[in-house]
PDB file of N, CA, C and O in Angstrom:
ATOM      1  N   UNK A   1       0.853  -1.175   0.000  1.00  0.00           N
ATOM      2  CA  UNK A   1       0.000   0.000   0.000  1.00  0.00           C
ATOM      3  C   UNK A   1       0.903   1.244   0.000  1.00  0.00           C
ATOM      4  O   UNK A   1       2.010   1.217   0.538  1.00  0.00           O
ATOM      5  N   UNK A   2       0.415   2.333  -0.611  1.00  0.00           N
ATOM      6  CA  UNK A   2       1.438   2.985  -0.662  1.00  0.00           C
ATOM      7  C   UNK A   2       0.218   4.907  -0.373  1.00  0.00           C
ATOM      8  O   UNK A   2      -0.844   5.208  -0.918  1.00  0.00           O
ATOM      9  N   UNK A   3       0.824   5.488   0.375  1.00  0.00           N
ATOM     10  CA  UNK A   3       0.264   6.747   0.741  1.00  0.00           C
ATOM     11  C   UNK A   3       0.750   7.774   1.012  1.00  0.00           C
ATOM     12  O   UNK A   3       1.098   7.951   2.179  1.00  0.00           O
ATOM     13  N   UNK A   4       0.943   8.806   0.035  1.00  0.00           N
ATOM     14  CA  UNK A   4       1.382   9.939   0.294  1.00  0.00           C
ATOM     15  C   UNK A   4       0.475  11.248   1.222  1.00  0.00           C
ATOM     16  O   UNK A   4      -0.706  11.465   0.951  1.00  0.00           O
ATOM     17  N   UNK A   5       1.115  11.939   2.173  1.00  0.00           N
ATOM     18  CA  UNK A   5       0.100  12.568   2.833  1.00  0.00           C
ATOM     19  C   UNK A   5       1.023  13.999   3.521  1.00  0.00           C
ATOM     20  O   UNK A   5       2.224  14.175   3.317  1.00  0.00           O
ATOM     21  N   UNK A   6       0.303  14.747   4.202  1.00  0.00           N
ATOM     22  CA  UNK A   6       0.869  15.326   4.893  1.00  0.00           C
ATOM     23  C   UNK A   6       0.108  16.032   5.670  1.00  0.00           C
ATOM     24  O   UNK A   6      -1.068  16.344   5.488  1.00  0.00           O
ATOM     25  N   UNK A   7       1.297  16.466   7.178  1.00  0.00           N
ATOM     26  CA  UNK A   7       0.636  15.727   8.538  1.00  0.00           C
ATOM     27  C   UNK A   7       1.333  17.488   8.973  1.00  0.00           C
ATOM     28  O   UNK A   7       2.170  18.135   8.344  1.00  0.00           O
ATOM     29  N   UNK A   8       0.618  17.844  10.223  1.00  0.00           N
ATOM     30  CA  UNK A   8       0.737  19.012  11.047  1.00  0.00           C
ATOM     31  C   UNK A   8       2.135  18.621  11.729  1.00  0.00           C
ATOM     32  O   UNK A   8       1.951  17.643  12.453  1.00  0.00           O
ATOM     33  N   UNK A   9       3.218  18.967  11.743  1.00  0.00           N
ATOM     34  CA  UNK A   9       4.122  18.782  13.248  1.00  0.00           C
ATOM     35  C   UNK A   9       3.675  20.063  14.640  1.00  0.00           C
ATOM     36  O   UNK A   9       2.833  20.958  14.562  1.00  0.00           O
ATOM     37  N   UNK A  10       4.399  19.788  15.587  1.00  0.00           N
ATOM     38  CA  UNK A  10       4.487  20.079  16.736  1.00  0.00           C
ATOM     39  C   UNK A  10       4.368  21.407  17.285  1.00  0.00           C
ATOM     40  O   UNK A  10       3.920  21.892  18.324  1.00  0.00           O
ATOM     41  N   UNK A  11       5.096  21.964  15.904  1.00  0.00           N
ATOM     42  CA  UNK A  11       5.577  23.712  15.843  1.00  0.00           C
ATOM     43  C   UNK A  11       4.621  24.273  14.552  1.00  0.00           C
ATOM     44  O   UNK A  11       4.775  25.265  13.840  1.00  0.00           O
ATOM     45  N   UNK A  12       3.832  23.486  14.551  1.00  0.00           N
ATOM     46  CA  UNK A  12       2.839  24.106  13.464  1.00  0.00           C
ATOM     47  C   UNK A  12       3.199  23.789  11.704  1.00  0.00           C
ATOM     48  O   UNK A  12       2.397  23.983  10.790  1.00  0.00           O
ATOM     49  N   UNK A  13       4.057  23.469  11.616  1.00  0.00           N
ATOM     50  CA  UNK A  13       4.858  23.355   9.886  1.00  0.00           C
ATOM     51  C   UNK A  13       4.205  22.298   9.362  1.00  0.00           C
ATOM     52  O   UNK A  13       4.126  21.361  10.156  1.00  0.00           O
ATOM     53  N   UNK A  14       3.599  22.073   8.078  1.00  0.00           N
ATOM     54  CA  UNK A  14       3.473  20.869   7.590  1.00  0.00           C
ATOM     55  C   UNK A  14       4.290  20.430   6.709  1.00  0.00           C
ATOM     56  O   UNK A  14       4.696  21.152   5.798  1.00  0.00           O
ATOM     57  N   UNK A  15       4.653  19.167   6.853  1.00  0.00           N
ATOM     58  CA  UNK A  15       5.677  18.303   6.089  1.00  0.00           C
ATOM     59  C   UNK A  15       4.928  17.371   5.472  1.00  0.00           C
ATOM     60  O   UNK A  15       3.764  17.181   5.828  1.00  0.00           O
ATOM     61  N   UNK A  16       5.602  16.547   4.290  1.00  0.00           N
ATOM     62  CA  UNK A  16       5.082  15.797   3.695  1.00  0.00           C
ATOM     63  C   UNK A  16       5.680  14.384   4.296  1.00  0.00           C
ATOM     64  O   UNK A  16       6.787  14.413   4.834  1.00  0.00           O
ATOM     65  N   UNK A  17       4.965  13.177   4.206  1.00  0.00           N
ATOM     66  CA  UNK A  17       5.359  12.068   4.217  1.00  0.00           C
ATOM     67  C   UNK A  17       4.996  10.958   3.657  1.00  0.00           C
ATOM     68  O   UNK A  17       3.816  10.606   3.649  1.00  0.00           O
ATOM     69  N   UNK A  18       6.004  10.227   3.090  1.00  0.00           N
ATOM     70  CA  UNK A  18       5.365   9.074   2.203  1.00  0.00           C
ATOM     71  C   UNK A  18       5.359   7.738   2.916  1.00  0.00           C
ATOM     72  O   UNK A  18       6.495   7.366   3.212  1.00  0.00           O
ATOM     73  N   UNK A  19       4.198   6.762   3.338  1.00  0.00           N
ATOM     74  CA  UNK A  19       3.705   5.619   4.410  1.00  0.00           C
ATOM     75  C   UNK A  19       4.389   4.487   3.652  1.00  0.00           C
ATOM     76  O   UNK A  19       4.402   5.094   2.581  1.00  0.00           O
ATOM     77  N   UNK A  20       4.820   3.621   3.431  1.00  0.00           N
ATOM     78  CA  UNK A  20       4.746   2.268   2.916  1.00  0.00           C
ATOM     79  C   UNK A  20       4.540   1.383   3.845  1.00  0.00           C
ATOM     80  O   UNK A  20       5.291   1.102   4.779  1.00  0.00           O
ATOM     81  N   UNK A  21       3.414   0.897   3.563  1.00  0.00           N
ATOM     82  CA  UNK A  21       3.154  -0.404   3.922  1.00  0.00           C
ATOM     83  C   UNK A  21       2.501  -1.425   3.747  1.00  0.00           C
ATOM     84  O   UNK A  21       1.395  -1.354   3.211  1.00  0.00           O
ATOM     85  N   UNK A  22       3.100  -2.768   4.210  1.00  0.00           N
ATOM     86  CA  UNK A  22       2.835  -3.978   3.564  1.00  0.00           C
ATOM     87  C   UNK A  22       1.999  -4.385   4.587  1.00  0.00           C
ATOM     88  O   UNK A  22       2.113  -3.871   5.699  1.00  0.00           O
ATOM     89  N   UNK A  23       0.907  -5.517   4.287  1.00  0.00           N
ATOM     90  CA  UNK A  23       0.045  -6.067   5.509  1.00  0.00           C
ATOM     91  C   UNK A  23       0.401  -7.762   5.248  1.00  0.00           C
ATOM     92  O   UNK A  23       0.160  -8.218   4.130  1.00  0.00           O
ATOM     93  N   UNK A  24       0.923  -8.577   6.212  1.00  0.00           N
ATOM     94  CA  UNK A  24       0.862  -9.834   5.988  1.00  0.00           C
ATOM     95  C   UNK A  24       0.247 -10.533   6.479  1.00  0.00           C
ATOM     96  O   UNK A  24      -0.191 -10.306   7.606  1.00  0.00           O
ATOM     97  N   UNK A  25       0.088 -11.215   6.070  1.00  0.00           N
ATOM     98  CA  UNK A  25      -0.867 -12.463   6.162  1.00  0.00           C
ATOM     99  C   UNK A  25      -0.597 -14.075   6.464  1.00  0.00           C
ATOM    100  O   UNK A  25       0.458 -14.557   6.050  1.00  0.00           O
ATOM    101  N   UNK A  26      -1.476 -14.853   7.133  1.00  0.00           N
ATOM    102  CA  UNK A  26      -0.986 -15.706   7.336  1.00  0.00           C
ATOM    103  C   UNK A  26      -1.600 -16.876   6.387  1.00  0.00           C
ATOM    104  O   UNK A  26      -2.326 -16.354   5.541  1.00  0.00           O
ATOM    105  N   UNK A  27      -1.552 -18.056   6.277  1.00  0.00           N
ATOM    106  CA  UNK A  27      -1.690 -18.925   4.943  1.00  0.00           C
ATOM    107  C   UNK A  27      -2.950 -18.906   4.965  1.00  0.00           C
ATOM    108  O   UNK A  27      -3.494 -18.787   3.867  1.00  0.00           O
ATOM    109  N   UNK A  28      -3.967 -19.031   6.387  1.00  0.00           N
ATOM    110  CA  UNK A  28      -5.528 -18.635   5.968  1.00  0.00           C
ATOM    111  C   UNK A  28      -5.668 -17.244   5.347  1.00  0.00           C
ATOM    112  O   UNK A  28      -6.895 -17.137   5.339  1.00  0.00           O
ATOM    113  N   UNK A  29      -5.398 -16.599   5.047  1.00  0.00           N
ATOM    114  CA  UNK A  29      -5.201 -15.503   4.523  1.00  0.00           C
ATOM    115  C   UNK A  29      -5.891 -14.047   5.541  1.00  0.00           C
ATOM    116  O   UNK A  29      -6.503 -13.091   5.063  1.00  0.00           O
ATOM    117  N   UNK A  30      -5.562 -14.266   7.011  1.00  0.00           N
ATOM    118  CA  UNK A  30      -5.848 -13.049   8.128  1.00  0.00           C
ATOM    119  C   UNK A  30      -4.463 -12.445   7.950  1.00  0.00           C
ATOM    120  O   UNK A  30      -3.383 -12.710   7.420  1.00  0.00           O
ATOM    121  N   UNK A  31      -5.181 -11.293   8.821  1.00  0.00           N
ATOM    122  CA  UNK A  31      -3.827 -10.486   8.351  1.00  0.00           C
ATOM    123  C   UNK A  31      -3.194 -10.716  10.245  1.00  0.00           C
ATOM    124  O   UNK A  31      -3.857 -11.095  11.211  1.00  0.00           O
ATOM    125  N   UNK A  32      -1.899 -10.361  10.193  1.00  0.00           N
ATOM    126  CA  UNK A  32      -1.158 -11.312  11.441  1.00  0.00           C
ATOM    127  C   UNK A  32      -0.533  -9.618  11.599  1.00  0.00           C
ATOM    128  O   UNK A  32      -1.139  -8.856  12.353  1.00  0.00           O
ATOM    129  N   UNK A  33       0.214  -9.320  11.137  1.00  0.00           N
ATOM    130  CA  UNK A  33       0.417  -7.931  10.863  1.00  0.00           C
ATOM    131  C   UNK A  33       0.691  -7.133  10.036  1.00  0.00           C
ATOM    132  O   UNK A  33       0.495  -7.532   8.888  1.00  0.00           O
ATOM    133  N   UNK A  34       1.363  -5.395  10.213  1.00  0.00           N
ATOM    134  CA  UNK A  34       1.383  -4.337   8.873  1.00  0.00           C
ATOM    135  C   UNK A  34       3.068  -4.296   9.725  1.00  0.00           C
ATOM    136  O   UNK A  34       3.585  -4.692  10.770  1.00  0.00           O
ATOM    137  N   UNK A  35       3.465  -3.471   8.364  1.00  0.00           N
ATOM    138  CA  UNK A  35       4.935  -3.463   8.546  1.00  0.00           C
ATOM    139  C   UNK A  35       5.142  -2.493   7.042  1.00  0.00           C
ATOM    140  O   UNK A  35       4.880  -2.450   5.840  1.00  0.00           O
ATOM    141  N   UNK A  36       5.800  -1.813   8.141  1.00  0.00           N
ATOM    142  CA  UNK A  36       6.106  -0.422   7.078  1.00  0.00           C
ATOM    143  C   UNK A  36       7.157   0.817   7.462  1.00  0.00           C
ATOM    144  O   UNK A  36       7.699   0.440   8.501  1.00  0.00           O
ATOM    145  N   UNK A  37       7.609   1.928   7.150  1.00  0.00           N
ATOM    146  CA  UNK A  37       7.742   2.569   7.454  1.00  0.00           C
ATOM    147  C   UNK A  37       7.299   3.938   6.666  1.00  0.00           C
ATOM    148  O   UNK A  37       6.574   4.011   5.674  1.00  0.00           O
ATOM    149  N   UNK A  38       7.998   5.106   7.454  1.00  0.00           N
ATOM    150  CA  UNK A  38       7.546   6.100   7.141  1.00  0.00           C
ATOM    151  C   UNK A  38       8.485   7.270   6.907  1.00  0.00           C
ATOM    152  O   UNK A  38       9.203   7.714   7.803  1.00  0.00           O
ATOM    153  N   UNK A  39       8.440   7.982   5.093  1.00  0.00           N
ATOM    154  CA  UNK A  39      10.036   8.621   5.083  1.00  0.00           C
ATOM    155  C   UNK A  39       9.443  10.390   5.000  1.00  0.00           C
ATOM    156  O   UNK A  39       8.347  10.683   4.522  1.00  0.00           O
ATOM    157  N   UNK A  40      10.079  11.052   5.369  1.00  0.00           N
ATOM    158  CA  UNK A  40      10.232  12.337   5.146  1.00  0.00           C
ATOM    159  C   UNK A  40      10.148  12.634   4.004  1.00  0.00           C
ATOM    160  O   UNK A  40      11.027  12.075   3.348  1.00  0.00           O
ATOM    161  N   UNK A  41       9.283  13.470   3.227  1.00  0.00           N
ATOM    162  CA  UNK A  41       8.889  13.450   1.299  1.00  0.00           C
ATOM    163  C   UNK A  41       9.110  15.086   1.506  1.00  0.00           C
ATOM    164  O   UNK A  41       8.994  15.660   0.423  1.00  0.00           O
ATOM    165  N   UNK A  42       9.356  15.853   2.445  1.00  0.00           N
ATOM    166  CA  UNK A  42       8.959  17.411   2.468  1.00  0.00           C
ATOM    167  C   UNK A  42       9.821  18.267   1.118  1.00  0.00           C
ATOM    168  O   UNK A  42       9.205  19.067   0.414  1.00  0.00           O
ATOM    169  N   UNK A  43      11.152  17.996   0.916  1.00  0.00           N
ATOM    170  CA  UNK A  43      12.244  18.693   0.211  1.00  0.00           C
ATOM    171  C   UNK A  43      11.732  18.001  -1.075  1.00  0.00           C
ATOM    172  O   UNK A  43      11.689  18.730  -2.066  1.00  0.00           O
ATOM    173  N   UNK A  44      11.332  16.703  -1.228  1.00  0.00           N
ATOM    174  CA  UNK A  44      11.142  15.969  -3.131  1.00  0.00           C
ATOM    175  C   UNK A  44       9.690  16.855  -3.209  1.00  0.00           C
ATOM    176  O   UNK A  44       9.366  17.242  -4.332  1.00  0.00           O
ATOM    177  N   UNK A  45       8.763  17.210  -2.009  1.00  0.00           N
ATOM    178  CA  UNK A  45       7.252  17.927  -2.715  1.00  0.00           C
ATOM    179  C   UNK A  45       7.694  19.092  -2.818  1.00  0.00           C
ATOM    180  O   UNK A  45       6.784  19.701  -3.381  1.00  0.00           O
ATOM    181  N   UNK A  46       8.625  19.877  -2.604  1.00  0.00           N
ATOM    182  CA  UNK A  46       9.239  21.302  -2.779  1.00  0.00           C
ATOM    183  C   UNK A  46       9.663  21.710  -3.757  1.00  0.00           C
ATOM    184  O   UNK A  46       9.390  22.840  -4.160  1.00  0.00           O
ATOM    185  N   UNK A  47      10.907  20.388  -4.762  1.00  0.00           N
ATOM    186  CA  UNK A  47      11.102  20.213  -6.212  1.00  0.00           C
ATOM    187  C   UNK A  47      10.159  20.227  -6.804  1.00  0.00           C
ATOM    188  O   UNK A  47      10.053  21.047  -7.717  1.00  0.00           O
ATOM    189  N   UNK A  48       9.409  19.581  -6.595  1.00  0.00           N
ATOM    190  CA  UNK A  48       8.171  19.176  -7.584  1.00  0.00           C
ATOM    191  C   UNK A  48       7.392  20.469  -8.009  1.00  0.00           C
ATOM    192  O   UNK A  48       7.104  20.727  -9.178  1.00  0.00           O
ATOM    193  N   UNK A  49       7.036  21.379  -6.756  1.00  0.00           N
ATOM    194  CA  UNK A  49       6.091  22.503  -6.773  1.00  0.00           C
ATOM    195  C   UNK A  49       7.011  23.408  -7.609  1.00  0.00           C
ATOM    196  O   UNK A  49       6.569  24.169  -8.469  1.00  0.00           O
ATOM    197  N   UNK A  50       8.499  23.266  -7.270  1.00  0.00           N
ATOM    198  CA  UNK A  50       9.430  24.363  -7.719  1.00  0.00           C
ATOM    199  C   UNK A  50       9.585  24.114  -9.780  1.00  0.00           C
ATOM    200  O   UNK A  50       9.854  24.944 -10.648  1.00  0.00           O
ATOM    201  N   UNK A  51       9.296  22.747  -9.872  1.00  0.00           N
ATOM    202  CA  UNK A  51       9.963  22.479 -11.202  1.00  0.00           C
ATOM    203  C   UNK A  51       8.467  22.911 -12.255  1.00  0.00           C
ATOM    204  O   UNK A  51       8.377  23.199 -13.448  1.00  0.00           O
ATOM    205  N   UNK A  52       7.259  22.761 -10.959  1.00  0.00           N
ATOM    206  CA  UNK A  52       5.687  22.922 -11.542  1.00  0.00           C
ATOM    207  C   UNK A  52       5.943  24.443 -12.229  1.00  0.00           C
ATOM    208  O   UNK A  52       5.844  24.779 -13.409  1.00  0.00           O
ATOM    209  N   UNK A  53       6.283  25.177 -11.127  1.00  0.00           N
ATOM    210  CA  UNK A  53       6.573  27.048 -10.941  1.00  0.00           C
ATOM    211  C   UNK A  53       7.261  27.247 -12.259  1.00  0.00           C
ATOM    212  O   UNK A  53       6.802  27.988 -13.129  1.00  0.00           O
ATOM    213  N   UNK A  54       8.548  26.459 -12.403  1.00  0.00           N
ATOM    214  CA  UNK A  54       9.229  26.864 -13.461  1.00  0.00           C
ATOM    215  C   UNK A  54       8.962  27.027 -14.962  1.00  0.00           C
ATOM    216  O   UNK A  54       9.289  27.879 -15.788  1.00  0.00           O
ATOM    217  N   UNK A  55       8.145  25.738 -15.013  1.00  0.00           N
ATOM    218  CA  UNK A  55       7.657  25.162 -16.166  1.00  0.00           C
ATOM    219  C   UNK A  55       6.892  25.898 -16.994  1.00  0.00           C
ATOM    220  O   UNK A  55       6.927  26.041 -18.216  1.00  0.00           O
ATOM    221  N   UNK A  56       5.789  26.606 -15.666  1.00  0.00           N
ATOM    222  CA  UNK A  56       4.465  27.321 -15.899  1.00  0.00           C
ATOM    223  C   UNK A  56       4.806  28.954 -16.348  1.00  0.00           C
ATOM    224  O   UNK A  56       4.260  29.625 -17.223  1.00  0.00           O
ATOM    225  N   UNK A  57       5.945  29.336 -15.387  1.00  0.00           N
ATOM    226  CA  UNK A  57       6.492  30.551 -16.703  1.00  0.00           C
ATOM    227  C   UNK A  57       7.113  30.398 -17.755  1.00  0.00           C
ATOM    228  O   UNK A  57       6.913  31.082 -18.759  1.00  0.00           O
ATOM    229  N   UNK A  58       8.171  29.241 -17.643  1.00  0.00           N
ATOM    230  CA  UNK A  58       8.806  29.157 -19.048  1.00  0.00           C
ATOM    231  C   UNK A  58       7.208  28.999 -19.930  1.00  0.00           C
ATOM    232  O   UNK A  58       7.026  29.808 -20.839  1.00  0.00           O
ATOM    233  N   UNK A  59       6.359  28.209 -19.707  1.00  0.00           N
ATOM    234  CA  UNK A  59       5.607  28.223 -20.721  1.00  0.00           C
ATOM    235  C   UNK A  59       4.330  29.678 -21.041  1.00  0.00           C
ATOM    236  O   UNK A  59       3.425  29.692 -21.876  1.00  0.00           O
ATOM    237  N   UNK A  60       4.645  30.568 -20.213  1.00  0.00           N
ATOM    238  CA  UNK A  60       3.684  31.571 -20.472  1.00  0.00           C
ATOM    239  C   UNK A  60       4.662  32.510 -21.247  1.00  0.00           C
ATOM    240  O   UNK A  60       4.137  33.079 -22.204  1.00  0.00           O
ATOM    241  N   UNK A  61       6.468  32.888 -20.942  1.00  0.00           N
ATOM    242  CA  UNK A  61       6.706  33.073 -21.641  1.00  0.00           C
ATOM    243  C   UNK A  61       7.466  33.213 -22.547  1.00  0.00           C
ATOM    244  O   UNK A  61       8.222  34.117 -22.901  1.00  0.00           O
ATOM    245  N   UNK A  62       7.043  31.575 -23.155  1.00  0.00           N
ATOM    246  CA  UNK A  62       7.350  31.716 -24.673  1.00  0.00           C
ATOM    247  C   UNK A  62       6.319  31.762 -25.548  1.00  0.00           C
ATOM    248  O   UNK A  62       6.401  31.560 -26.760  1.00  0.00           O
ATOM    249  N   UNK A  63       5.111  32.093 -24.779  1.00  0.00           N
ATOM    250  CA  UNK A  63       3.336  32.136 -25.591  1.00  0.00           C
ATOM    251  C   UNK A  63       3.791  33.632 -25.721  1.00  0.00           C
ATOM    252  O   UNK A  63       2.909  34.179 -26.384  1.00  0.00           O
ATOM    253  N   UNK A  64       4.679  34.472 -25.423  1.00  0.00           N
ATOM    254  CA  UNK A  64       4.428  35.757 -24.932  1.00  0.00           C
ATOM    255  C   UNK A  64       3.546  36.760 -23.828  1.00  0.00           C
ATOM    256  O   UNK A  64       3.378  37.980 -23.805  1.00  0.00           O
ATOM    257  N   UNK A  65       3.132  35.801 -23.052  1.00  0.00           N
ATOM    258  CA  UNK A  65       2.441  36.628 -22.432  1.00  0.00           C
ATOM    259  C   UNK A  65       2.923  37.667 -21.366  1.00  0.00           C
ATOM    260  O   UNK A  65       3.981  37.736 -20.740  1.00  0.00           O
ATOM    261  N   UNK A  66       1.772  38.476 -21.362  1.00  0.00           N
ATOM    262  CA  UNK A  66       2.112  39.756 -20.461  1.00  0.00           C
ATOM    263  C   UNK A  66       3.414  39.648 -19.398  1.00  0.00           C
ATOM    264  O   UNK A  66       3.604  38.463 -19.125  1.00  0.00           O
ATOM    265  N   UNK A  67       4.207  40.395 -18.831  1.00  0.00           N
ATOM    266  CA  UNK A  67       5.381  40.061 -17.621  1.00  0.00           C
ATOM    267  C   UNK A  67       4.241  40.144 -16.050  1.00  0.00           C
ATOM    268  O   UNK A  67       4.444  39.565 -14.983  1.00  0.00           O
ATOM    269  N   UNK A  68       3.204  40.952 -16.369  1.00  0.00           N
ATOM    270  CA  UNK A  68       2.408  40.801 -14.661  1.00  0.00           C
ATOM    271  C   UNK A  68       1.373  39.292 -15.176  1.00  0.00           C
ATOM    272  O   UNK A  68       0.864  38.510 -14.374  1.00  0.00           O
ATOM    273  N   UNK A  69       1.324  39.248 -15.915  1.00  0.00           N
ATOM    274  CA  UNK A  69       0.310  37.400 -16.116  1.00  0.00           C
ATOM    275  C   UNK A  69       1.233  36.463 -15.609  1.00  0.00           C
ATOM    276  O   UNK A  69       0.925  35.420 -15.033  1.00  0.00           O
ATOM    277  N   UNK A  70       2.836  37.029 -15.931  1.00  0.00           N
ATOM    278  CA  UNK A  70       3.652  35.520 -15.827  1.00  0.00           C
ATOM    279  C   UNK A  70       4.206  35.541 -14.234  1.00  0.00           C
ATOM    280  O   UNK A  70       4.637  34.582 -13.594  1.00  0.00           O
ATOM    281  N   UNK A  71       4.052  36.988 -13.784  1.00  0.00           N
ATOM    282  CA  UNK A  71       4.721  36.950 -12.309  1.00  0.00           C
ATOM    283  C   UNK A  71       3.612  36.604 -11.011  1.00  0.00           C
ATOM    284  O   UNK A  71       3.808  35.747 -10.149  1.00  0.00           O
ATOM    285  N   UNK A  72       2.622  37.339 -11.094  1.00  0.00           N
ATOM    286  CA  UNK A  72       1.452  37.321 -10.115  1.00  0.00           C
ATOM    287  C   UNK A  72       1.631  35.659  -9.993  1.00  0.00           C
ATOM    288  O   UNK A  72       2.673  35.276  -9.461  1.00  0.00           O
ATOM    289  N   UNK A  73       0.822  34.805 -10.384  1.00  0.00           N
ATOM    290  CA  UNK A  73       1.244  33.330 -10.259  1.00  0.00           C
ATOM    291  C   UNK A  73       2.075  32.924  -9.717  1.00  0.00           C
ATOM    292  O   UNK A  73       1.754  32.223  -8.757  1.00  0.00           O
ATOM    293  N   UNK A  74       4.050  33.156 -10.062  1.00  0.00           N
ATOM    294  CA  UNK A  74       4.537  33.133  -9.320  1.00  0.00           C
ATOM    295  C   UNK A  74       4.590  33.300  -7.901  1.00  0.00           C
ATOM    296  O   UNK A  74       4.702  32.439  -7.028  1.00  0.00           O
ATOM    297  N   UNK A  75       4.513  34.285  -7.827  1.00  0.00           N
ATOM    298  CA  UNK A  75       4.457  34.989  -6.729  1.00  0.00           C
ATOM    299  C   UNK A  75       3.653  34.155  -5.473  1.00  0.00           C
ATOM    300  O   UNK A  75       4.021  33.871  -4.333  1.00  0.00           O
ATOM    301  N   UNK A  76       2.524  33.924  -6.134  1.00  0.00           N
ATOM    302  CA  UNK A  76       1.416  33.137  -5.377  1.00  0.00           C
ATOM    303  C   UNK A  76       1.863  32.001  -5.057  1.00  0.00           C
ATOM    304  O   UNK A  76       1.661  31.557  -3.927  1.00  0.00           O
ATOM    305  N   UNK A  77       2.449  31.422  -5.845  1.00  0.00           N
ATOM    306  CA  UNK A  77       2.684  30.054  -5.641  1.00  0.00           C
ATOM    307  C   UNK A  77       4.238  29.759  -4.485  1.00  0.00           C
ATOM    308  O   UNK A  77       4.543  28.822  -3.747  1.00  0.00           O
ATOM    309  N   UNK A  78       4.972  31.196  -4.855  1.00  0.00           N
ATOM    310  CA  UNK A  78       5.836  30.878  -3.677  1.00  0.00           C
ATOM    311  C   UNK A  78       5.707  31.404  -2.618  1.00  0.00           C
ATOM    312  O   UNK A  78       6.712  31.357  -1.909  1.00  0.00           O
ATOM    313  N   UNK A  79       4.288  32.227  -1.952  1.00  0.00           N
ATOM    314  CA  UNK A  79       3.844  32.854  -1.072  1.00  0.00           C
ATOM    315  C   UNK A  79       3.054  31.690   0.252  1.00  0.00           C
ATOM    316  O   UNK A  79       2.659  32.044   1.363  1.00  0.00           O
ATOM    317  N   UNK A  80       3.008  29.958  -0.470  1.00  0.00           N
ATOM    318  CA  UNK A  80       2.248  29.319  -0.203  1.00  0.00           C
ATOM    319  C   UNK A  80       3.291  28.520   0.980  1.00  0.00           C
ATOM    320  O   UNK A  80       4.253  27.785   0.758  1.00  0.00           O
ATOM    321  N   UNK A  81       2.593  29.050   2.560  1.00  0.00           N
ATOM    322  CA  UNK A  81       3.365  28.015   3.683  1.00  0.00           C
ATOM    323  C   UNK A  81       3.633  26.967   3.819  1.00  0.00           C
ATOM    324  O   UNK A  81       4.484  26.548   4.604  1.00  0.00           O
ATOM    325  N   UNK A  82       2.863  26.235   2.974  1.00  0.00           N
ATOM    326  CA  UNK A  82       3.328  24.513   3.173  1.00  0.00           C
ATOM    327  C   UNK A  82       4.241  24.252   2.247  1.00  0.00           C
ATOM    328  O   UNK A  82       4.742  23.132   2.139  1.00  0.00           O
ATOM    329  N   UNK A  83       4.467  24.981   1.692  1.00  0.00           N
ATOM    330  CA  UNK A  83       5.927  24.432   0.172  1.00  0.00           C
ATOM    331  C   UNK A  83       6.619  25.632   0.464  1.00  0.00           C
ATOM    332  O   UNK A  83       6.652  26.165  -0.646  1.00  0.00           O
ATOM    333  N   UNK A  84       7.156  26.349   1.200  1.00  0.00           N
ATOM    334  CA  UNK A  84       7.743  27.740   0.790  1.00  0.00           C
ATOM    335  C   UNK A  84       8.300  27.474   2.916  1.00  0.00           C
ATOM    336  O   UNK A  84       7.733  27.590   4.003  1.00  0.00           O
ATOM    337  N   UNK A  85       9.513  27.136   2.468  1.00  0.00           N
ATOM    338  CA  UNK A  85      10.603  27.014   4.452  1.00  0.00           C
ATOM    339  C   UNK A  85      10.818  28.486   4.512  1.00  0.00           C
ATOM    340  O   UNK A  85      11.302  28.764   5.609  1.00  0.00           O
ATOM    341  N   UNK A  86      10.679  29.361   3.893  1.00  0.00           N
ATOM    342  CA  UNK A  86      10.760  30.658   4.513  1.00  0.00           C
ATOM    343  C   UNK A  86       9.720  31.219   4.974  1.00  0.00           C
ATOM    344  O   UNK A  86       9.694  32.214   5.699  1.00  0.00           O
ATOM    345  N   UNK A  87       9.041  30.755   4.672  1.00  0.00           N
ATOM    346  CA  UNK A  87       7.462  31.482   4.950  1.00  0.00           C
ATOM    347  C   UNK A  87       7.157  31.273   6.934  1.00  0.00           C
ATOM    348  O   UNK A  87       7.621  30.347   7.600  1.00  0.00           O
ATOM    349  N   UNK A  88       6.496  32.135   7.343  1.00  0.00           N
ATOM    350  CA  UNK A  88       6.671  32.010   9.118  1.00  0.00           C
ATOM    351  C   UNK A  88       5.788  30.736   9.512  1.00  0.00           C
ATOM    352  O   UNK A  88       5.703  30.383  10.688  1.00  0.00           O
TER     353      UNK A  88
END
């Protein structure tokens, strides 16, 4: 099973984390137990948003569009606390 999610910490920040886990079973086929762990995803969902950001102006402009169409967006998108470690 596999679950990507993200969870409140302690100090208020949300981080991302990715669950894996397996459930086993025993030959009647009950489940006996889960076994998994759980990794820190916060910095790979940060690339992701960052490479989204990039993409989305390179592609506005080489359509030409306006310089406030291609920045406002920006802007927004790196104004956003859960993907943005500078943000308070």
């Amino acid at each position: 099973m596999y679950l990507g999610i993200s969870v409140l910490t302690k100090s208020g920040k949300i981080r991302y984390i990715d669950d894996r886990t397996l459930i086993r079973r025993n030959k009647e086929g009950k489940i006996t137990y889960y076994q998994g762990i759980i990794v820190d995803i916060t910095e790979r969902k940060l690339a992701e948003e960052m490479v989204k950001g990039q993409n989305m102006v390179l592609g506005k402009l080489a359509s030409g569009a306006p310089l406030e169409e291609v920045l406002l967006p920006l802007i927004r998108s790196m104004e956003r606390s859960d993907l943005n470690p500078y943000a308070r």
